[in-house]
C-alpha positions as CSV (number, residue, x, y, z in Angstrom):
1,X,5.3,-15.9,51.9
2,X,1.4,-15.9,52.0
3,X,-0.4,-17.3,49.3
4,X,-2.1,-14.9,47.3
5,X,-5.2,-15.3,44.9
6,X,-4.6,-14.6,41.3
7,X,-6.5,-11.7,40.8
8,X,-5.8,-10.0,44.1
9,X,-3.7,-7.3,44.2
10,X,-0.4,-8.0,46.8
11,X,-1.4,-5.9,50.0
12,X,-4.6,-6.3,49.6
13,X,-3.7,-10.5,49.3
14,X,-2.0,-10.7,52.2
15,X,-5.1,-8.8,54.6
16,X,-7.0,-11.6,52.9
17,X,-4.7,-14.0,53.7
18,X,-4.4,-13.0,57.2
19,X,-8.2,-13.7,57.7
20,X,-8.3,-16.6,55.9
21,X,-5.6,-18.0,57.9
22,X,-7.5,-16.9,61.0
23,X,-10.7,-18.7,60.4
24,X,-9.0,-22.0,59.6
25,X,-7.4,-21.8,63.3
26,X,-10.8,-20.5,65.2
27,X,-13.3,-23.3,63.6
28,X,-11.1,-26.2,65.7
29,X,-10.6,-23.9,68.7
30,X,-14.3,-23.2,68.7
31,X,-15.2,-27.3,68.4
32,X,-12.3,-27.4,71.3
33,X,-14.5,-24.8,73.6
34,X,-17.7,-26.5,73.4
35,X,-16.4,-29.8,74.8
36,X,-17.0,-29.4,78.1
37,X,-14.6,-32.5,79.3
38,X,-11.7,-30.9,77.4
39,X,-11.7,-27.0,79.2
40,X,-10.6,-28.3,82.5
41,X,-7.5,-30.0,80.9
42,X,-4.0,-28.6,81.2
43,X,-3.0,-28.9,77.4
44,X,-6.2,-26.9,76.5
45,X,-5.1,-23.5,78.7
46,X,-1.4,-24.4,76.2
47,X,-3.8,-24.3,73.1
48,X,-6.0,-21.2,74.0
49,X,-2.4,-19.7,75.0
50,X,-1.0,-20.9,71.6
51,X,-4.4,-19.6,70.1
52,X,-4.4,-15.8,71.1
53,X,-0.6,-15.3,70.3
54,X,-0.9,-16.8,67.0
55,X,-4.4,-14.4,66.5
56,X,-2.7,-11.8,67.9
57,X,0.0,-12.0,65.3
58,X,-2.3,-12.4,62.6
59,X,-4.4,-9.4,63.7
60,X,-1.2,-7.4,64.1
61,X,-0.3,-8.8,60.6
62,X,-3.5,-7.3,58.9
63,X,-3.2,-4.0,60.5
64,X,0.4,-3.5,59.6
65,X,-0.4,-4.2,55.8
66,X,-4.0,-2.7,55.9
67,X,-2.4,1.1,57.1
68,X,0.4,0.3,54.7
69,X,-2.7,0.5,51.7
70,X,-4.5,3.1,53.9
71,X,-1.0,5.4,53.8
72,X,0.0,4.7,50.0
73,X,-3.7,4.9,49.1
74,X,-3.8,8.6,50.9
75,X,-0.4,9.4,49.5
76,X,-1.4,9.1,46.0
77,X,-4.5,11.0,46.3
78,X,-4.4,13.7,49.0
79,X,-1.2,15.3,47.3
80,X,-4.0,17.8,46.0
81,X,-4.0,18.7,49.7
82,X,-0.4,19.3,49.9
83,X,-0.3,21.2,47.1
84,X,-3.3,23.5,48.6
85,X,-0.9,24.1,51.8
86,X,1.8,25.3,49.6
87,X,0.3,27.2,46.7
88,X,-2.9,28.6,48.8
89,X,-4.7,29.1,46.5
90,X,-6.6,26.9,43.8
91,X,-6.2,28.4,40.6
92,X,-2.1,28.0,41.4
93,X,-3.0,24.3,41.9
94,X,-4.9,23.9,38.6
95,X,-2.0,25.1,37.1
96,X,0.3,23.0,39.3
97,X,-1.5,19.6,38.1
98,X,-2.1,20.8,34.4
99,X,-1.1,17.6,32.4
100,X,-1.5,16.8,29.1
101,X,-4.5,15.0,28.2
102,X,-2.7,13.1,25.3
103,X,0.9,11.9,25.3
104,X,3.6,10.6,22.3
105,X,5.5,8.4,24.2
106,X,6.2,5.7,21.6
107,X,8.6,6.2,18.2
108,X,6.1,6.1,15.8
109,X,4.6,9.1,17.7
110,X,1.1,8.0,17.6
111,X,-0.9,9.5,20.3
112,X,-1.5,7.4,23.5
113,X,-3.9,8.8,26.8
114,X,-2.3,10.3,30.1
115,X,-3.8,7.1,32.2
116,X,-2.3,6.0,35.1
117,X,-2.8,2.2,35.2
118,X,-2.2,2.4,38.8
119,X,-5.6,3.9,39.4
120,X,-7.1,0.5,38.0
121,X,-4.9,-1.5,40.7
122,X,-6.6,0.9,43.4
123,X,-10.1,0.2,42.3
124,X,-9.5,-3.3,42.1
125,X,-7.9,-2.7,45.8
126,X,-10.8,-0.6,47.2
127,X,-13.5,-3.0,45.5
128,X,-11.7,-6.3,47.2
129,X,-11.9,-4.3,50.6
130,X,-15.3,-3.2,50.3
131,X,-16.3,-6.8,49.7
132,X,-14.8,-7.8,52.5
133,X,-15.9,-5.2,55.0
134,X,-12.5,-3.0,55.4
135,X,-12.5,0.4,56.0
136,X,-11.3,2.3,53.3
137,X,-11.2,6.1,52.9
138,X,-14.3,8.1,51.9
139,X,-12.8,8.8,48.2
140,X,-11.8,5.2,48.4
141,X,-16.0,4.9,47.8
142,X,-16.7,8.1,45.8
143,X,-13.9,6.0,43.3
144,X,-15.6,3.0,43.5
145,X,-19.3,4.9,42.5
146,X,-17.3,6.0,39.6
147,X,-15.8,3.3,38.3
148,X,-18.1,2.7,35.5
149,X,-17.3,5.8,34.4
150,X,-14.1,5.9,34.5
151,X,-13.5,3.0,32.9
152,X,-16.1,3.9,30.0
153,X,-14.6,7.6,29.4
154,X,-11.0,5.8,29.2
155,X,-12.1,3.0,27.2
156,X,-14.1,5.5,24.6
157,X,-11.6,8.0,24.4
158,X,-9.0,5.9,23.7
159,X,-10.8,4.2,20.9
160,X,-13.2,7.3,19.3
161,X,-10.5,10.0,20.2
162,X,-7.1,8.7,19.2
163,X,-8.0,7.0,16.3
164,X,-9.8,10.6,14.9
165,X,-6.7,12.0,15.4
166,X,-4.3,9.8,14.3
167,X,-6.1,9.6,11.1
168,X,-6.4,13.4,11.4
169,X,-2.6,13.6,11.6
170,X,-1.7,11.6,9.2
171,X,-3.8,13.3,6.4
172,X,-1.7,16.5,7.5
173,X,1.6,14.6,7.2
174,X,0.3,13.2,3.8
175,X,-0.8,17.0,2.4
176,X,2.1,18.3,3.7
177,X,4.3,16.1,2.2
178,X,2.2,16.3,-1.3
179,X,2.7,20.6,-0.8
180,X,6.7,20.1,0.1
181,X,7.0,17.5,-3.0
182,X,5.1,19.9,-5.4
183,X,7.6,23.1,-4.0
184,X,10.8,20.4,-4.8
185,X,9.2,19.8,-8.6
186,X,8.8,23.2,-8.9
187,X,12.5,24.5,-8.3
């Protein structure tokens, strides 16, 4: 099991990994190469041999986990694709993908936002990548431009929005229950 850095996220950990692990075996091979006295040896046609399959496997290694994150990474966002294909036509898919905004998911029914945390995972993912010069697909980038935003919008409608309306509801609950009390006096 590679080691992974704490605040990488797992595939995108292991690519990294793979490099890393890369590097530390080409600096020694490169000091090897420039000794001129060691190239004509027997044991150093071994080590280049040794060398290439062990890059080879690494390489292999990255590109197996790197189209693994390319795959999932197109999976979760080109379903608005898919859904063109089938329902032809985009007002079908507006109404296809119409979620709630705001959700009650808990007991005491307060009102929580519709946000995938996963999408916070992928702009970690795509940022990491970016930094580190792999490819990543084109709304990989338009995400990361928006990040900011994203982020903000999330951050100020869940503290403006949902607090408004929880107060919001709870004065309705309390008036209601005053209007229901008042009827029960009454009879």
């Amino acid at each position: 099991m590679p080691n992974i850095e704490r605040d990488h996220p797992t595939i995108v950990g292991r690519i990294l990994w793979a490099r890393r692990m890369y590097r530390r075996l080409q600096i020694p091979y490169l000091e090897f190469l420039k000794r001129k006295e060691l190239q004509s040896n027997s044991r150093m046609k071994k080590i280049t041999n040794d060398f290439l399959i062990v890059a080879n496997g690494l390489a292999i290694y990255e590109l197996v986990y790197h189209r693994h994150w390319f795959v999932r990474f197109l999976f979760m966002f080109d379903w608005i694709d898919i859904l063109l294909l089938r329902y032809n036509t985009l007002p079908n898919v507006v109404n296809v993908l119409c979620s709630p905004l705001l959700i009650r998911p808990n007991v005491r029914r307060q009102l929580e936002i519709n946000y995938d945390p996963s999408i916070d995972v992928i702009l970690r993912e795509c940022e990491l990548l970016t930094r580190y010069s792999i490819t990543i697909p084109d709304l990989g980038y338009k995400l990361l431009l928006d990040r900011n935003r994203i982020r903000f919008d999330y951050e100020r409608l869940k503290v403006e929005k949902i607090n408004k309306l929880n107060l919001l509801f709870f004065e309705v609950r309390k008036y209601i229950s005053r209007c229901c009390w008042k009827i029960f006096q009454d009879y």
